[in-house]
C-alpha positions as CSV (number, residue, x, y, z in Angstrom):
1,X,-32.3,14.9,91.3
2,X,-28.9,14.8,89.1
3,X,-29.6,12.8,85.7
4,X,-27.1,11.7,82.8
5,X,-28.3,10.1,79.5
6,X,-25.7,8.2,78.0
7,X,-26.2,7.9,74.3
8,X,-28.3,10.5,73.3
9,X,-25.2,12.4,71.2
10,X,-25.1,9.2,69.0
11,X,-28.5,8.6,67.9
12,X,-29.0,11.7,65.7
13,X,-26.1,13.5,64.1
14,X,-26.1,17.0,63.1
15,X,-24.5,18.8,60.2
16,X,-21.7,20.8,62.0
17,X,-20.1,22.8,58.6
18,X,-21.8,25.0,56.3
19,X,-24.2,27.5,55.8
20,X,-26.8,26.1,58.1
21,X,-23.9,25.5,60.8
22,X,-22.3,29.3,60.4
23,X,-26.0,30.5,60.8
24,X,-26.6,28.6,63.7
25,X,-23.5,30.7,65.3
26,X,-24.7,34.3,64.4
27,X,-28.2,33.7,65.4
28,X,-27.5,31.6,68.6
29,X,-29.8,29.3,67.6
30,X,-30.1,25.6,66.2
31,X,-30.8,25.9,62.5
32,X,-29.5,23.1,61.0
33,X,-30.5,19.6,59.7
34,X,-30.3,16.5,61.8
35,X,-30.5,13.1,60.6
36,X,-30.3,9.6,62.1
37,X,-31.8,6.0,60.6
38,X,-31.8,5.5,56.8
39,X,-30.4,9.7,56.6
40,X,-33.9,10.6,58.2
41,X,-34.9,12.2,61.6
42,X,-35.8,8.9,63.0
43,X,-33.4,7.7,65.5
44,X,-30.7,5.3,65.4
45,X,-31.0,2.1,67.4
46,X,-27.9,2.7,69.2
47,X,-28.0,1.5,73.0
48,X,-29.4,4.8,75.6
49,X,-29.2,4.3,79.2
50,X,-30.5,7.4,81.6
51,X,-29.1,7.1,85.1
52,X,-30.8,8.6,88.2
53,X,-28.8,9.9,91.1
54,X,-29.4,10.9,94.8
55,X,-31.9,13.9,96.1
56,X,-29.4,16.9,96.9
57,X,-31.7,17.9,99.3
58,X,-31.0,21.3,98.3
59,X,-32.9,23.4,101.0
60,X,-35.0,27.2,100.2
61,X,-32.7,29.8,100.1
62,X,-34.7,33.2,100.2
63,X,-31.8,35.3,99.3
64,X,-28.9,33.0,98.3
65,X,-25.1,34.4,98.7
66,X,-22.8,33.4,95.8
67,X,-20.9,30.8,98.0
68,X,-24.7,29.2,98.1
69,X,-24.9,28.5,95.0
70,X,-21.2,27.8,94.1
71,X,-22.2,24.9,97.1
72,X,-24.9,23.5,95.6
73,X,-23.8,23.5,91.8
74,X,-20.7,21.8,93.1
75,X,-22.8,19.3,95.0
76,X,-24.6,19.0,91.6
77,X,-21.6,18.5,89.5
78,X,-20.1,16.0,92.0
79,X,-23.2,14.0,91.9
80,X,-23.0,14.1,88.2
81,X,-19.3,12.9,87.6
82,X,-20.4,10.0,90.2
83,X,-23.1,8.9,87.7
84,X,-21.0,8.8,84.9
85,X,-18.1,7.5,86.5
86,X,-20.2,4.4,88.2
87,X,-22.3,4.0,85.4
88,X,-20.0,4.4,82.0
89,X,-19.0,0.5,81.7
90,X,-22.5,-0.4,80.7
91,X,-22.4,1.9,77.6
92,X,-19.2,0.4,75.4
93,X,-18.8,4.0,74.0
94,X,-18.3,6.0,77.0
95,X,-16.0,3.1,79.0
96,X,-13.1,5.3,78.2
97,X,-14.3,8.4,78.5
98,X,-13.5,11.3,81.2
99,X,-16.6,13.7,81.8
100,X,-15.8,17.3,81.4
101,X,-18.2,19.5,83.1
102,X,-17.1,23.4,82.3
């Protein structure tokens, strides 16, 4: 079942430059220091909202092709942008927004 959380980029934030940031690319990894209310790891009290979609019904596949799965994560996706798209005017920050899904 397809499921967006709006929100949950804003309640922490994350130091993106540095040492701890330039370490985080070479080793693939998150090292780095987060912080949210009062500059500690407690989150803000900004406004989350976690949407539920539809069942994809995605069936067993023993031995799936690549046009199986390029099927399904498309039916995924879709289902996705639908979410966001139905359900971004209830979150002021994202009314605007366009979903990118790479």
């Amino acid at each position: 079942i397809p499921v967006y959380l709006f929100g949950n980029t804003s309640v922490l934030s994350v130091c993106k430059i540095g040492l701890l940031a330039n370490l985080s690319r070479k080793l693939g990894v998150s090292v780095t220091y987060f912080w949210g209310k009062y500059y500690l790891p407690i989150p803000r009290d900004d406004k989350c909202l976690c949407v539920r979609g539809l069942p994809l019904n995605l069936p067993f596949i023993k031995d799936p092709t690549d046009e199986d799965v390029n099927k399904w994560h498309n039916n995924y996706c879709n289902e996705v942008r639908r979410l966001f798209d139905k359900y971004k005017e209830k979150v002021p920050m994202y009314k605007d927004k366009t979903l990118f899904i790479d």
